[in-house]
Structures are given as C-alpha cells and as structure tokens.
mmCIF file as gemmi writes it, N, C-alpha and C atoms, coordinates in Angstrom:
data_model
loop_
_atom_site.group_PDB
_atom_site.id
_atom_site.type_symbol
_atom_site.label_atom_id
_atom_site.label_alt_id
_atom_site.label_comp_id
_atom_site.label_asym_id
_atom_site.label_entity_id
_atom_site.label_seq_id
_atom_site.pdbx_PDB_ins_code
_atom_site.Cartn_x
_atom_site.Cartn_y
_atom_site.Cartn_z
_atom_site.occupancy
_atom_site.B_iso_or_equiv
_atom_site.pdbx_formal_charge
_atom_site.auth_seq_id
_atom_site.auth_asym_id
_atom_site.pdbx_PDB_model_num
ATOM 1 N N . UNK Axp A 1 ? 0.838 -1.172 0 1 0 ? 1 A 1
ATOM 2 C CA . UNK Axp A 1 ? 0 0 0 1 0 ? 1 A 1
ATOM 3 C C . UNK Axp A 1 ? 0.885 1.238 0 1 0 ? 1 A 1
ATOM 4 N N . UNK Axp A 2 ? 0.726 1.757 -0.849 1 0 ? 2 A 1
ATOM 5 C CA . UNK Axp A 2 ? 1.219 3.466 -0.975 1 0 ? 2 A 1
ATOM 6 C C . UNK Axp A 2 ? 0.786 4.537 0.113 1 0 ? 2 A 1
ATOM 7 N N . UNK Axp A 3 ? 1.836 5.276 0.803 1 0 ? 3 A 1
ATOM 8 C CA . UNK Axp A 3 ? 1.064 5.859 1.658 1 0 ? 3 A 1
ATOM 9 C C . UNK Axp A 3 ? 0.695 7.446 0.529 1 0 ? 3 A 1
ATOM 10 N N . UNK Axp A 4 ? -0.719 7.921 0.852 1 0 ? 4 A 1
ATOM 11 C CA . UNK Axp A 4 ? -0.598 9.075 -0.122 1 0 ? 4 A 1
ATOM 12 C C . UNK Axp A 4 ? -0.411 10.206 0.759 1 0 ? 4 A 1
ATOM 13 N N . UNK Axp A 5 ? 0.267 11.315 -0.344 1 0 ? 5 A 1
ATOM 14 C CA . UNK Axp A 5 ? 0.558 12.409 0.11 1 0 ? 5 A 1
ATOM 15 C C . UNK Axp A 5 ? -0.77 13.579 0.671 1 0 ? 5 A 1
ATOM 16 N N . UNK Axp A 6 ? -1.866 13.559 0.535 1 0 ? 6 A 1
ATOM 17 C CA . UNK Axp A 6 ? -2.479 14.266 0.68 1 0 ? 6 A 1
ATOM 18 C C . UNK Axp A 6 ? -3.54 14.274 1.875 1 0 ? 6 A 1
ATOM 19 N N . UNK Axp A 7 ? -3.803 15.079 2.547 1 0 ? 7 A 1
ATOM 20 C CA . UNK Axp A 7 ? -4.102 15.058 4.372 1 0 ? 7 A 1
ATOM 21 C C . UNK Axp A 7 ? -5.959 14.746 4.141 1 0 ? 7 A 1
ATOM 22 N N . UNK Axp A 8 ? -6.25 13.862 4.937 1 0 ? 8 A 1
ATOM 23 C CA . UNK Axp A 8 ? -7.578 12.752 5.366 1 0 ? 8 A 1
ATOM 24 C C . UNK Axp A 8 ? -8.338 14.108 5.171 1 0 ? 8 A 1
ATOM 25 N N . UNK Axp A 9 ? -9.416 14.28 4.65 1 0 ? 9 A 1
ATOM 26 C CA . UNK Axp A 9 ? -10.608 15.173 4.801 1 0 ? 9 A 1
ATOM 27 C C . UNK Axp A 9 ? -11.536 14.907 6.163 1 0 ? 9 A 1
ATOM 28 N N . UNK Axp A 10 ? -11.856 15.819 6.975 1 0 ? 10 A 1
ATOM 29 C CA . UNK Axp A 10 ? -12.965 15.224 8.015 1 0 ? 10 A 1
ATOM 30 C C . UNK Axp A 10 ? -14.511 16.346 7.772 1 0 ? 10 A 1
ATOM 31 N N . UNK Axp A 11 ? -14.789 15.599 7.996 1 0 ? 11 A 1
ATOM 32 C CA . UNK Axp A 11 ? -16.515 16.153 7.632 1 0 ? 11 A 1
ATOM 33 C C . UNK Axp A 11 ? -17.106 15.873 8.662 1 0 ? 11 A 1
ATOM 34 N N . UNK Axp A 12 ? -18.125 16.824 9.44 1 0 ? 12 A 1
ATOM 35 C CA . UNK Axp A 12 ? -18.598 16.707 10.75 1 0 ? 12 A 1
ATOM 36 C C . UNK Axp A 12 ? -19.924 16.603 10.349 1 0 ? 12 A 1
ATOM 37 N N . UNK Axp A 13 ? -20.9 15.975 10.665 1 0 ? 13 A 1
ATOM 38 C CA . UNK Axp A 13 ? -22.32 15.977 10.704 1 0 ? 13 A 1
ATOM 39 C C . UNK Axp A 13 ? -23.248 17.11 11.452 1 0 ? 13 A 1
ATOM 40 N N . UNK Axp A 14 ? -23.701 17.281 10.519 1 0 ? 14 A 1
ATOM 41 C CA . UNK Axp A 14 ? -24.489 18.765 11.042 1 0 ? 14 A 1
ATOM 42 C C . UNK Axp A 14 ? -26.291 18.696 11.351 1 0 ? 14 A 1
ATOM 43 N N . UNK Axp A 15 ? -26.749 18.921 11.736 1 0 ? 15 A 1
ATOM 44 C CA . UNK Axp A 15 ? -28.672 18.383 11.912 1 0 ? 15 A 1
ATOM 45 C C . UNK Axp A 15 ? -28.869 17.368 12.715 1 0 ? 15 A 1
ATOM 46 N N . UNK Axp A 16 ? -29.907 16.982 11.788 1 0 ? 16 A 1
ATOM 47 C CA . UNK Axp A 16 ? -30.204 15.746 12.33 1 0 ? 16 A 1
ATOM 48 C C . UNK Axp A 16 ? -29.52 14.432 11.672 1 0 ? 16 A 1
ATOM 49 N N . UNK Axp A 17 ? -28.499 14.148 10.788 1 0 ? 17 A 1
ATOM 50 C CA . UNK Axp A 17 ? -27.583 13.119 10.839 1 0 ? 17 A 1
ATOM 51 C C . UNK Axp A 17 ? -26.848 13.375 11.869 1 0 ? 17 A 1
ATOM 52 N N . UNK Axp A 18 ? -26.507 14.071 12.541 1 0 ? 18 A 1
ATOM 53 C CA . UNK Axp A 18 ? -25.463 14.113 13.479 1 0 ? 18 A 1
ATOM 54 C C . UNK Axp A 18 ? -25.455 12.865 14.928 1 0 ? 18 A 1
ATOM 55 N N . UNK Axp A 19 ? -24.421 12.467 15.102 1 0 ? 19 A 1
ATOM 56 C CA . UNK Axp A 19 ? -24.297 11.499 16.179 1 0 ? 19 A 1
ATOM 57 C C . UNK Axp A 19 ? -25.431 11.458 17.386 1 0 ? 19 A 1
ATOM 58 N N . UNK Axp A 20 ? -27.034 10.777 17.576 1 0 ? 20 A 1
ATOM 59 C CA . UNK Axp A 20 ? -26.69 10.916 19.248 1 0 ? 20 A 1
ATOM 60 C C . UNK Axp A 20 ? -27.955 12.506 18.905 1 0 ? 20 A 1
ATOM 61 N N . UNK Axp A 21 ? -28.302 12.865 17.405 1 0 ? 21 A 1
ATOM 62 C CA . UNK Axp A 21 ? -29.365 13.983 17.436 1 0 ? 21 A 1
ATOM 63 C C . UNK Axp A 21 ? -30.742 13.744 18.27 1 0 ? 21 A 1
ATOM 64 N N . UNK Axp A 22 ? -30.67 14.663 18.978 1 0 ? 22 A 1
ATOM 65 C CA . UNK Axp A 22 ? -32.12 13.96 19.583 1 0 ? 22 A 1
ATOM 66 C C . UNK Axp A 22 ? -33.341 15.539 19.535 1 0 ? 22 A 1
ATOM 67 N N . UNK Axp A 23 ? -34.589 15.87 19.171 1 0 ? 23 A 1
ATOM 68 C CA . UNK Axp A 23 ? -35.171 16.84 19.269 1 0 ? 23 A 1
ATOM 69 C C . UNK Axp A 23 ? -36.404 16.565 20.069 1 0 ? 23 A 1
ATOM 70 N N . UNK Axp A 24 ? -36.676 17.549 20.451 1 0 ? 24 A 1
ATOM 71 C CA . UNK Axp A 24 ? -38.082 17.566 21.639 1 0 ? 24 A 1
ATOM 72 C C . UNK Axp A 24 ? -38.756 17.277 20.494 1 0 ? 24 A 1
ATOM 73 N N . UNK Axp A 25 ? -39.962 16.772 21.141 1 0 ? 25 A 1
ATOM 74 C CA . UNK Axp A 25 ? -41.046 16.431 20.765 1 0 ? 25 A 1
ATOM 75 C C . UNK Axp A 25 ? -42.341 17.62 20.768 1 0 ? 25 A 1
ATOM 76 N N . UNK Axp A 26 ? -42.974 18.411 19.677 1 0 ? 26 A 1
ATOM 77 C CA . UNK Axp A 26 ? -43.492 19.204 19.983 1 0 ? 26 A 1
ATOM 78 C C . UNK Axp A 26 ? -45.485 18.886 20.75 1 0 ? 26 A 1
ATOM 79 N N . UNK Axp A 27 ? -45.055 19.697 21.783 1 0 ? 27 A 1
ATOM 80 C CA . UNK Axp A 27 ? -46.408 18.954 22.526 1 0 ? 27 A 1
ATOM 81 C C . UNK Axp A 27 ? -47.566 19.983 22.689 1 0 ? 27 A 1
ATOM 82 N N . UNK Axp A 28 ? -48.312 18.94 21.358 1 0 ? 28 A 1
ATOM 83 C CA . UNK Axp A 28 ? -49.848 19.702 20.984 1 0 ? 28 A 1
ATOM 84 C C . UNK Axp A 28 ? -51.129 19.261 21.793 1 0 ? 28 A 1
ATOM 85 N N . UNK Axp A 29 ? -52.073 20.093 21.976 1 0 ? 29 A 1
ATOM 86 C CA . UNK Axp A 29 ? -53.009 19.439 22.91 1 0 ? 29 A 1
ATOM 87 C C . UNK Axp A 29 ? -53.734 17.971 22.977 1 0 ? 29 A 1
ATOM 88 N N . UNK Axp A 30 ? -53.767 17.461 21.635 1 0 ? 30 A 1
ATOM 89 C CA . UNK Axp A 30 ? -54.348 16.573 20.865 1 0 ? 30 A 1
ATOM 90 C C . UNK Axp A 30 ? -53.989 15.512 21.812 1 0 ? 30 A 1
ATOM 91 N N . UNK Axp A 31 ? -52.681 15.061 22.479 1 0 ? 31 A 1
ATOM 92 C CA . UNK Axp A 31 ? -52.23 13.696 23.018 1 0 ? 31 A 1
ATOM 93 C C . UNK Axp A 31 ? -52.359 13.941 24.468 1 0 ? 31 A 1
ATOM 94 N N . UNK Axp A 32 ? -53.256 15.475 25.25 1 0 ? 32 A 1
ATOM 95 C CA . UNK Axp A 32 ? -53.514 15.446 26.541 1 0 ? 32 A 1
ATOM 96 C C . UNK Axp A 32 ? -55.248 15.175 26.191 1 0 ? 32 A 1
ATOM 97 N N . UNK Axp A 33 ? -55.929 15.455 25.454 1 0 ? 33 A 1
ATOM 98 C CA . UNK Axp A 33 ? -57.496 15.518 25.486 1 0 ? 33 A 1
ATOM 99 C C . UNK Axp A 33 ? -57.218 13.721 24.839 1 0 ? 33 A 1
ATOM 100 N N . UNK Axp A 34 ? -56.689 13.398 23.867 1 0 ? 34 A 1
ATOM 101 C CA . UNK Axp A 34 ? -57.167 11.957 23.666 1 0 ? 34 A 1
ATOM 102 C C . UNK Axp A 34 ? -56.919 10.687 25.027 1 0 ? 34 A 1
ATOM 103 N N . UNK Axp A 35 ? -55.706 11.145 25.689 1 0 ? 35 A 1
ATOM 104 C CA . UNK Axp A 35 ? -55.773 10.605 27.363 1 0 ? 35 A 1
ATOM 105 C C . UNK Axp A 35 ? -56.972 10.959 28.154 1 0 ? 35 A 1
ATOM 106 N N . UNK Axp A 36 ? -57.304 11.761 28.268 1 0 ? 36 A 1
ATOM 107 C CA . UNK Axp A 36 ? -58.462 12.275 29.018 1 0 ? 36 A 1
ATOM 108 C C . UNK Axp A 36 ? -59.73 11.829 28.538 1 0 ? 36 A 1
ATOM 109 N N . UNK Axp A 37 ? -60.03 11.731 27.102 1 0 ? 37 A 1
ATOM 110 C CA . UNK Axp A 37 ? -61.11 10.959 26.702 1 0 ? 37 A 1
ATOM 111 C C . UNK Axp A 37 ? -60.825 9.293 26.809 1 0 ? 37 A 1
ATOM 112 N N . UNK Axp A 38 ? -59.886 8.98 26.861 1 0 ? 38 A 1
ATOM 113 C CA . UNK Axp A 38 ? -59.479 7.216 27.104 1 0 ? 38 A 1
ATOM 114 C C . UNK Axp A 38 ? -59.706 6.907 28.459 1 0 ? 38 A 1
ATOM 115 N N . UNK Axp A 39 ? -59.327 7.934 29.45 1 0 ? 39 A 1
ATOM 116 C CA . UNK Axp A 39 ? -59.868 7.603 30.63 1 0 ? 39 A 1
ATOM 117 C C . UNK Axp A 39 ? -60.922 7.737 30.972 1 0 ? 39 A 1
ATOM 118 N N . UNK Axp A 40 ? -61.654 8.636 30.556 1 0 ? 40 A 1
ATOM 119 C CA . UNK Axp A 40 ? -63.508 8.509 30.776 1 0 ? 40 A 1
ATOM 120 C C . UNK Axp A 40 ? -64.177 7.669 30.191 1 0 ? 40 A 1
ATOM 121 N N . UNK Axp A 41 ? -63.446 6.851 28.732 1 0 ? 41 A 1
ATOM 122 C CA . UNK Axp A 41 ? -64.456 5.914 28.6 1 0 ? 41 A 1
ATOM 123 C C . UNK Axp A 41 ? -63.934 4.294 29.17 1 0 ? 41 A 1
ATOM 124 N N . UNK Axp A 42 ? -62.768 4.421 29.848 1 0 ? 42 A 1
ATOM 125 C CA . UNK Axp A 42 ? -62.683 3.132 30.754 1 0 ? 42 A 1
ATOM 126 C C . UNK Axp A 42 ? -63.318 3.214 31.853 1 0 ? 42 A 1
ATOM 127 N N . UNK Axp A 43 ? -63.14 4.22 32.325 1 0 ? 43 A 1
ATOM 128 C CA . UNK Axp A 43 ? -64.313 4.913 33.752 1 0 ? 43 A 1
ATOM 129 C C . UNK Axp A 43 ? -65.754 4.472 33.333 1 0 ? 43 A 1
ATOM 130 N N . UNK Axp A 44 ? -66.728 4.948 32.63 1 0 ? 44 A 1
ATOM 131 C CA . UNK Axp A 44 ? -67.793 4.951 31.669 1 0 ? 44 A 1
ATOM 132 C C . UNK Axp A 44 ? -67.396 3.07 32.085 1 0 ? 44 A 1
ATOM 133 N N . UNK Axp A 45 ? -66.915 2.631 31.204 1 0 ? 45 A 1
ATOM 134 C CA . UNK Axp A 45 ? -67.043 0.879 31.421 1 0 ? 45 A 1
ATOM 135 C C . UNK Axp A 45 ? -66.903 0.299 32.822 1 0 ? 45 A 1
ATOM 136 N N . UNK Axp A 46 ? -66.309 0.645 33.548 1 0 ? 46 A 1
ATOM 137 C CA . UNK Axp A 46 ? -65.989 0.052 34.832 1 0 ? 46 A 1
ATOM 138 C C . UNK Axp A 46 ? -67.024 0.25 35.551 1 0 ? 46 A 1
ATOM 139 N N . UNK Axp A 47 ? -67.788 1.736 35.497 1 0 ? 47 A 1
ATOM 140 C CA . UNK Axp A 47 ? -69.15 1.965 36.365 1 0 ? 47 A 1
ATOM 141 C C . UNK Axp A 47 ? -70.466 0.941 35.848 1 0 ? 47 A 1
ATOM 142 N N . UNK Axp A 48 ? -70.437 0.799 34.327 1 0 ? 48 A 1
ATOM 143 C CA . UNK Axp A 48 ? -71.175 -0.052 33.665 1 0 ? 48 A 1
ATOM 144 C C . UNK Axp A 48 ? -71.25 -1.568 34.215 1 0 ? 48 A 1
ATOM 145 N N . UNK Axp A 49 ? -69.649 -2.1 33.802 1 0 ? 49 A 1
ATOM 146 C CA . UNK Axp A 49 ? -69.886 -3.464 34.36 1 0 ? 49 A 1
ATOM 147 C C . UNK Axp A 49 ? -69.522 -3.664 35.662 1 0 ? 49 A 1
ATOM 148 N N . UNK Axp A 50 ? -69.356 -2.59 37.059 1 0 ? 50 A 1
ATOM 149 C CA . UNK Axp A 50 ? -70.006 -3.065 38.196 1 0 ? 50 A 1
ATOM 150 C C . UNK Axp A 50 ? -71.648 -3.304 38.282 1 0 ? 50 A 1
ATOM 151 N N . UNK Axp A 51 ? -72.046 -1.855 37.853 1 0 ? 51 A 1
ATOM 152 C CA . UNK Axp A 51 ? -73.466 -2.096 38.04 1 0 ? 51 A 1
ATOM 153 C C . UNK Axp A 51 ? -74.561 -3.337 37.501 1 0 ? 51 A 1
ATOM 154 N N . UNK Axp A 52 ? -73.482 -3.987 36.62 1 0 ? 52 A 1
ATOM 155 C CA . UNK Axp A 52 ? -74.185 -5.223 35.964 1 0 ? 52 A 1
ATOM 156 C C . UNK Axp A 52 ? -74.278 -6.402 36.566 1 0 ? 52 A 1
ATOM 157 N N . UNK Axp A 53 ? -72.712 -5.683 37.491 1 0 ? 53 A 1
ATOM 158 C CA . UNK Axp A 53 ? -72.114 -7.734 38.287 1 0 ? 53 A 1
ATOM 159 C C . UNK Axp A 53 ? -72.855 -7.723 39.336 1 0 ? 53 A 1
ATOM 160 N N . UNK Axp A 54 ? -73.213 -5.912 40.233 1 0 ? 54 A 1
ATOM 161 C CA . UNK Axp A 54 ? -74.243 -6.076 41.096 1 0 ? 54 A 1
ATOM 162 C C . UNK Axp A 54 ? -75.821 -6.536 41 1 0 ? 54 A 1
ATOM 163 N N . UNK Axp A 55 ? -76.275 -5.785 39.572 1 0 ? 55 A 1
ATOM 164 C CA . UNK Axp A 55 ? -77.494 -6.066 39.178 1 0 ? 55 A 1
ATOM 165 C C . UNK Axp A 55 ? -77.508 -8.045 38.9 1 0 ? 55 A 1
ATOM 166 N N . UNK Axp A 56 ? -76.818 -8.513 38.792 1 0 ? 56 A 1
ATOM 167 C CA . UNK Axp A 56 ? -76.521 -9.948 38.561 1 0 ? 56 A 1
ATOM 168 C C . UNK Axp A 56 ? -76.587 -10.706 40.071 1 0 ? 56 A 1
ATOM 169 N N . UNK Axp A 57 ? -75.527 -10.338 41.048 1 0 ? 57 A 1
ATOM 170 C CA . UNK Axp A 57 ? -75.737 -10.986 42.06 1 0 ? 57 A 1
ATOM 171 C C . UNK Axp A 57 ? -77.086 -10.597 42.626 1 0 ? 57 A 1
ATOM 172 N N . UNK Axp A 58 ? -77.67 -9.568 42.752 1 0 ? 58 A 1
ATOM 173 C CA . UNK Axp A 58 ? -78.977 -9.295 43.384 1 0 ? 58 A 1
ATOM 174 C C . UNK Axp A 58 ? -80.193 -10.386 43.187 1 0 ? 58 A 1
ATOM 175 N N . UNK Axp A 59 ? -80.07 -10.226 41.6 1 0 ? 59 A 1
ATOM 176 C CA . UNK Axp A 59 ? -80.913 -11.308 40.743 1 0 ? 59 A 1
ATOM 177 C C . UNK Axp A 59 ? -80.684 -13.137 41.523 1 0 ? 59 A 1
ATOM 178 N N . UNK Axp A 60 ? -79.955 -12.986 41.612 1 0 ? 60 A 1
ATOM 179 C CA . UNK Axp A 60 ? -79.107 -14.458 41.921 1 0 ? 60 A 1
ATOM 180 C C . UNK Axp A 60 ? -80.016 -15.292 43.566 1 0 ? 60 A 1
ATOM 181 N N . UNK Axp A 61 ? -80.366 -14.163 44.296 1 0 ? 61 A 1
ATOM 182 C CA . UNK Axp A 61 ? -80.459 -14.189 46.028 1 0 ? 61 A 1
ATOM 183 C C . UNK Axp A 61 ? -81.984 -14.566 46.013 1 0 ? 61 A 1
C-alpha cells in the first residue's frame, strides 16, 4: 500500500444526521385531550360493568 501524500478530509455531521441527534417532541393538545377521553371511557365501562355484576348478584339471592 502506498502511503498518499495528501491530508484525510474530516466532515462533521451537522442536523439531524449528526451522532446521538435527539429533538423535543413538539407537545400539541391533541395527546392530553385523547388521554383524558381514554380515561372517561374506561371509567364509563368500569361503572357499567359493576353495576351489571351487582345487578346480577342481586338477581341471583
């Protein structure tokens, strides 16, 4: 192998190729109201099917 005369080029990565880039996440209301509606309608179900398992055992006696 020949060593050549002419000096290594280095090139640094700039943006988002860059090593290890990491950017916030921009935070729109959309992913606090769709939590808030996911929890009212598991709420909404849980009040539902107690009142069913009670309405069931009552039936049962």
């Amino acid at each position: 192998m020949k060593p050549q005369g002419r000096a290594q080029t280095v090139v640094v990565p700039k943006g988002g190729v860059a090593a290890g880039a990491e950017y916030a996440a921009e935070d729109t209301g959309n992913s606090v109201a769709a939590g808030a509606g996911l929890v009212a309608i598991l709420a909404g179900l849980g009040v539902a099917l107690t009142a069913r398992g009670r309405r069931a055992a009552r039936d049962r006696v």
